[in-house]
C-alpha positions in Angstrom: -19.3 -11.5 20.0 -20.3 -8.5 17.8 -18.8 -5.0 17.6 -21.9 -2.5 18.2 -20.9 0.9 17.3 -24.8 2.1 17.2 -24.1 5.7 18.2 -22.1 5.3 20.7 -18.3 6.8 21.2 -15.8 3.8 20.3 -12.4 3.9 21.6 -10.3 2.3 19.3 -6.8 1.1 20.0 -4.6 0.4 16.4 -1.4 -1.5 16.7 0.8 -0.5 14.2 3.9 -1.9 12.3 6.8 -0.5 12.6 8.5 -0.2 9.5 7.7 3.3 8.9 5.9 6.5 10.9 2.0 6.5 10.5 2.1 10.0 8.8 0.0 11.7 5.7 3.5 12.1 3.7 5.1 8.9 3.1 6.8 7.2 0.0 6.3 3.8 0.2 4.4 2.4 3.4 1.0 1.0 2.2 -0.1 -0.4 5.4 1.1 2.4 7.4 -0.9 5.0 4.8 -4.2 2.5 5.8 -3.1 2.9 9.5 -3.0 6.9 9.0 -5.9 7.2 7.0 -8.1 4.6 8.9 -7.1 6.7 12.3 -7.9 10.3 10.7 -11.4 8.8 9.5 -12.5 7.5 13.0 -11.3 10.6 15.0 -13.1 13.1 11.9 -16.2 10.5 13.1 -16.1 11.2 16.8 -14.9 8.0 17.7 -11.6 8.0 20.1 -8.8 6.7 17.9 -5.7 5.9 19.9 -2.6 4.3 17.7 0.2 2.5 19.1 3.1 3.3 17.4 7.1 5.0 16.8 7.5 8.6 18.2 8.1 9.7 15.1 4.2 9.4 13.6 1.9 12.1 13.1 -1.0 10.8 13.7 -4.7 12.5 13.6 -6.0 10.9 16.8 -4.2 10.1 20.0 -0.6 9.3 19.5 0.4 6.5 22.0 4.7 6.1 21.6 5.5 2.7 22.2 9.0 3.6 20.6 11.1 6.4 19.6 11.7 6.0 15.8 10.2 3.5 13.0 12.4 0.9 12.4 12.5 1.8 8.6 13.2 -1.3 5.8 10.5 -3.7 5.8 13.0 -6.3 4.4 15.6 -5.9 6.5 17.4 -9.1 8.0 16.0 -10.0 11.5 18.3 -9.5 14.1 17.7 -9.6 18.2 17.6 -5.7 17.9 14.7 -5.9 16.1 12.8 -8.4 18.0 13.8 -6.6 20.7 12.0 -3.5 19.7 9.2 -5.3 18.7 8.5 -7.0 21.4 9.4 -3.8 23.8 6.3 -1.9 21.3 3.7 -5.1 21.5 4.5 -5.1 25.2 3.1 -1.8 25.5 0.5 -2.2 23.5 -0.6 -4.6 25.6 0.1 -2.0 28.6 -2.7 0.0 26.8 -5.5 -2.5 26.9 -4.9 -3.5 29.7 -5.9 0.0 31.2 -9.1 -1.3 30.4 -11.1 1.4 28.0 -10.7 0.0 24.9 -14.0 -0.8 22.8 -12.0 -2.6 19.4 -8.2 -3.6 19.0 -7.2 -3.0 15.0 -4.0 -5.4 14.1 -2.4 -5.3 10.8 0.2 -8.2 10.8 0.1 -11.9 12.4 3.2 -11.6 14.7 0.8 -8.3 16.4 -2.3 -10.3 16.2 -0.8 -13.6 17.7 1.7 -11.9 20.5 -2.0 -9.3 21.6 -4.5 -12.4 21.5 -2.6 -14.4 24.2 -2.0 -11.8 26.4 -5.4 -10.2 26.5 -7.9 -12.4 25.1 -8.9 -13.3 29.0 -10.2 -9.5 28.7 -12.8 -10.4 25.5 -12.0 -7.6 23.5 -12.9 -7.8 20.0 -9.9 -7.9 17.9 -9.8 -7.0 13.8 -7.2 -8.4 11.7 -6.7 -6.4 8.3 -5.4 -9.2 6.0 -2.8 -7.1 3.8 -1.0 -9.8 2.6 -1.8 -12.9 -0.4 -2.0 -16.2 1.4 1.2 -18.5 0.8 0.4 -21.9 0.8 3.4 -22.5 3.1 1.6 -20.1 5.5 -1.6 -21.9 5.0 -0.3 -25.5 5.1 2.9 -25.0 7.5 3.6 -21.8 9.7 0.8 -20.2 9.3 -1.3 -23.2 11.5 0.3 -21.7 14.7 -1.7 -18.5 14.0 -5.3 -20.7 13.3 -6.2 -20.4 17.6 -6.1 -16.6 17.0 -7.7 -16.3 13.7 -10.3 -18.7 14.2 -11.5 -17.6 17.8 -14.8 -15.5 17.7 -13.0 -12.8 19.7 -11.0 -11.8 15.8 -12.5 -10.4 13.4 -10.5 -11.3 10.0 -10.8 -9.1 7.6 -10.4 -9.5 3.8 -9.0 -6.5 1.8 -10.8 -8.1 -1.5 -13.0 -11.2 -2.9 -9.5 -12.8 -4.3 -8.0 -12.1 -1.2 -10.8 -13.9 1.0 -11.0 -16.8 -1.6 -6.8 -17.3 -0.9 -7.0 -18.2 2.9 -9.0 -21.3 2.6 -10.2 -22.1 5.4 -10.0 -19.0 7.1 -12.8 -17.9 8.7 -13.0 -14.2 7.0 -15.5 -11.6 7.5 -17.3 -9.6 4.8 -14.2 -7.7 2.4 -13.9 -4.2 3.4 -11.6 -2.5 0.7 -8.8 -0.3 0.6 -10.1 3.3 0.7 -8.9 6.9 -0.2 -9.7 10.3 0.5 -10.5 11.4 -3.3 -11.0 14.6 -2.8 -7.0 15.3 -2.1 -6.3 13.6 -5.4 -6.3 16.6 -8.0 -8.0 15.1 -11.2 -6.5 15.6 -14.6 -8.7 18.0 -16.7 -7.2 17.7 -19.7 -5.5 14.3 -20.9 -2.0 15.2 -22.5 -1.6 11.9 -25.1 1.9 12.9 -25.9 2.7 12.7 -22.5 4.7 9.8 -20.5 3.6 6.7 -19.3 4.1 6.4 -15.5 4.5 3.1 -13.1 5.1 3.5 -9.6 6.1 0.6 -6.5 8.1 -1.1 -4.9 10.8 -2.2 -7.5 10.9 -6.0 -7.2 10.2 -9.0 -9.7 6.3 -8.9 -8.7 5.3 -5.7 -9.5 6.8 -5.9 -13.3 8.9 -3.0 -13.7 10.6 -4.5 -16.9 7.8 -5.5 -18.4 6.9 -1.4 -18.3 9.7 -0.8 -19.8 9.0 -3.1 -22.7 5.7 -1.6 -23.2 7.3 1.4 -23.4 10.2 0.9 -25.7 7.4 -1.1 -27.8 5.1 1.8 -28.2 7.7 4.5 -28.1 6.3 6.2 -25.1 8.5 7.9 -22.3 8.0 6.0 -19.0 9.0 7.6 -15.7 9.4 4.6 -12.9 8.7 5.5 -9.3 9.6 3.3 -6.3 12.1 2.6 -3.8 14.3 -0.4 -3.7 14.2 -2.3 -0.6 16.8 -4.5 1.3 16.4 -7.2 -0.3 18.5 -9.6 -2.4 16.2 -10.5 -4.8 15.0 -6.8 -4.9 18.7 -6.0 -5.6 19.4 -8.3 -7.8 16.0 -7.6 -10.3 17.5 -3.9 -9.7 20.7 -4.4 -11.0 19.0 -6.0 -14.3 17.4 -3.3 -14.9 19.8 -0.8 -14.6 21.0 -1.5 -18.2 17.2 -0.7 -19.6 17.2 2.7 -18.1 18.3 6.0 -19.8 18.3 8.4 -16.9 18.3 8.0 -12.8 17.2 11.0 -11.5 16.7 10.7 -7.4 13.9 13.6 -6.7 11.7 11.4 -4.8 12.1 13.4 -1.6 13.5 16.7 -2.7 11.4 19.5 -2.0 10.3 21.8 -4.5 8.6 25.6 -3.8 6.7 26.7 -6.4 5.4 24.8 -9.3 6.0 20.9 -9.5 4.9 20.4 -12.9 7.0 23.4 -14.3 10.3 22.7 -12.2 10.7 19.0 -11.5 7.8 16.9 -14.3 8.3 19.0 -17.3 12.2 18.9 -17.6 12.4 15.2 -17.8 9.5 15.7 -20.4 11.4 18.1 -22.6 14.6 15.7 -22.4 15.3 13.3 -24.6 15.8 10.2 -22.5 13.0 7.8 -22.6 12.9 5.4 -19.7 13.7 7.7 -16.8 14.0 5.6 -12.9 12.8 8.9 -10.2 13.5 6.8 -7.2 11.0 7.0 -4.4 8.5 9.4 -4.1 6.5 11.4 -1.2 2.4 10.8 -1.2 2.0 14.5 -2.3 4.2 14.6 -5.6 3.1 11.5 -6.6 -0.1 12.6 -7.0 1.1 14.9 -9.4 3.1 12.3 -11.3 -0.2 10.1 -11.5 -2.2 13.6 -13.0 -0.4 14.4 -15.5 0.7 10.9 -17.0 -1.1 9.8 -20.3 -1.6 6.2 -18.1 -0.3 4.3 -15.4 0.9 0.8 -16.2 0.1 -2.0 -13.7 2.0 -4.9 -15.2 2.0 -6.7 -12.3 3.6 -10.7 -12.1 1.1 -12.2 -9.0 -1.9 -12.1 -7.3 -2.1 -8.7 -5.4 -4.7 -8.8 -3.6 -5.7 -5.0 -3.8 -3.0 -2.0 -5.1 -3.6 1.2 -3.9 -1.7 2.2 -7.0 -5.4 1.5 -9.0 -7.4 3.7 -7.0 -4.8 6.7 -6.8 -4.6 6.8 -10.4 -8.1 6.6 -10.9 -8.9 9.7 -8.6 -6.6 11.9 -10.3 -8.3 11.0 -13.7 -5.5 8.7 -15.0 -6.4 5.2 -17.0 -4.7 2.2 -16.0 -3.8 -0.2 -17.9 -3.3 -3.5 -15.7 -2.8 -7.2 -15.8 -5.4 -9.1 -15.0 -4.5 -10.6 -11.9 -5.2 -10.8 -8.4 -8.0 -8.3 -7.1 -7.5 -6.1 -10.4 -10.7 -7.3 -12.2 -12.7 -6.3 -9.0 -11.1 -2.4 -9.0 -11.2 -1.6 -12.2 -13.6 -1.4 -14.8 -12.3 -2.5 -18.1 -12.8 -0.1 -20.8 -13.9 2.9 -18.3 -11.4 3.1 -15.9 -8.6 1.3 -17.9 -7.8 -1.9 -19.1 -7.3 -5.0 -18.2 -5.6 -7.1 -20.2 -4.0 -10.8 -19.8 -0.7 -10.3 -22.0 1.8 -8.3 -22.9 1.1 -7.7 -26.1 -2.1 -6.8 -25.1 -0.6 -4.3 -22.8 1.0 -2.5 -25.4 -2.1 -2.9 -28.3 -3.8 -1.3 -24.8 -1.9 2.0 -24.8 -3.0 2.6 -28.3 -6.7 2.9 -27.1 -6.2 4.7 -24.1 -8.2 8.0 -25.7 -10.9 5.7 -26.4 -11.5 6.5 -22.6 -13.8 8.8 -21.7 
């Protein structure tokens, strides 16, 4: 079965998660920021978007409210309330297509994808699967075979997020690697580089991404690092916190604050002129992290497993901001070493990296 858009109107039905509102201004939410952005890019097309989601989205195409309100922490502890709401949100979903106008169904996650295919694959319509996640080989080898009917029926159309990613689920039938996109032109682009300015890291702060390796960069090369990201429910994301803590000079929580006027001059520049060095900002909203990512000398992307993209790469690269990134995962096939950044495989060569960042044009 092939999806023919040709030039004809598509109605397009995404089901989204529900771990935070598909809106423009969110701190951290990567597949809900693909949601928003994949939604506002069909409707600016023509095409009829429609996205399944919490009441509390904002979303550029038609909003269909399967519940009130996001259900907020992605690692919180399952619990019948939650399943409940879940199940009450795929049900409707389901509801939807069942109405019978829908051209394409967009998943994002393999509970969705399995819980839609058997309850309207008797209809035929083509489903895609956005892979977002690295295949486990426990997913692969164990759970994940209950999710193979789905994924390998020619009614699902699986789709890679990069060539790492699509090498990962062996055996998976994947379709051609669609990567994670942008609007650039809302990233304002650094015109002049600042070298005695901060280094800058920015995700969600667990063991993975490599927070304290940043830090070590940083005390290394005597640069000020600001650390952006939210900590999430999550015992080992608590625990990695906690060992931190003792690493960091200041904790300043003006993630979400709203500032009139000038960013730069009332919220970035203080924490420049002070004298701490390794400063934690907590989480931050899409808009003022663009600003963060601007006027930082680089962004560090020390990152501890295979990610198989980081939107983090591409942000920083719109606003004009090197990266300097370990080379792992689908890193090697976002950046361009030397030009955009550097990819390094060490540590050390991490920090011999941020010597050579103005050797970027």
């Amino acid at each position: 079965m092939a999806i023919k858009a040709q030039d004809r109107r598509l109605t397009v039905l995404h089901v989204a998660t529900l771990n935070q509102p598909i809106k423009p201004d969110l701190g951290y939410g990567p597949i809900e920021t693909i949601i928003y952005n994949i939604d506002k890019g069909l409707h600016a097309l023509g095409h009829r978007s429609i996205v399944a989601c919490s009441g509390d989205s904002g979303v550029a195409g038609e909003h269909y409210v399967t519940i009130e309100k996001s259900m907020g922490n992605y690692w919180s502890q399952d619990n019948p309330e939650k399943r409940k709401t879940l199940n009450i949100h795929l049900s409707k979903a389901v509801d939807r297509i069942r109405m019978g106008d829908i051209d394409v169904i967009h998943t994002h996650d393999l509970k969705t994808l399995e819980y839609i295919y058997d309850a309207v694959s008797d209809m035929h319509v083509p489903i895609v699967m956005t892979l977002h996640v690295a295949a486990k080989n426990y997913l692969v080898e164990g759970a994940f075979r209950r999710w193979c009917k789905p994924m390998s029926s020619p009614q699902v159309y699986c789709i890679p997020i990069s060539e790492y990613q699509k090498q990962d689920y062996y055996g998976l039938k994947a379709g051609n690697v669609v990567y994670h996109g942008i609007e650039v032109e809302r990233y304002p682009v650094k015109k002049n580089p600042d070298r005695e300015s901060y280094l800058f890291t920015i995700g969600r702060v667990t063991r993975d991404k490599g927070q304290d390796k940043a830090i070590e960069v940083a005390r290394k090369t005597g640069s000020k690092l600001i650390i952006a990201g939210c900590v999430q429910d999550k015992a080992a994301d608590r625990e990695f916190f906690e060992e931190l803590k003792d690493s960091i000079d200041l904790f300043v929580d003006i993630g979400k604050q709203p500032v009139d006027g000038d960013y730069f001059e009332d919220v970035i520049k203080p924490l420049l002129d002070c004298d701490e060095q390794i400063i934690y900002i907590g989480e931050v909203g899409s808009e003022y992290k663009k600003q963060w990512y601007r006027h930082a000398r680089a962004t560090l992307f020390p990152i501890q497993w295979g990610e198989p993209f980081g939107l983090v790469l591409i942000e920083s690269m719109a606003c004009g901001t090197p990266v300097i990134a370990f080379n792992r995962g689908a890193v090697p096939e976002i950046m361009v070493d030397g030009k955009t950044g550097f990819v390094v495989d060490s540590l050390s060569a991490m920090i011999e990296a941020v010597d050579r960042i103005d050797s970027i044009d």
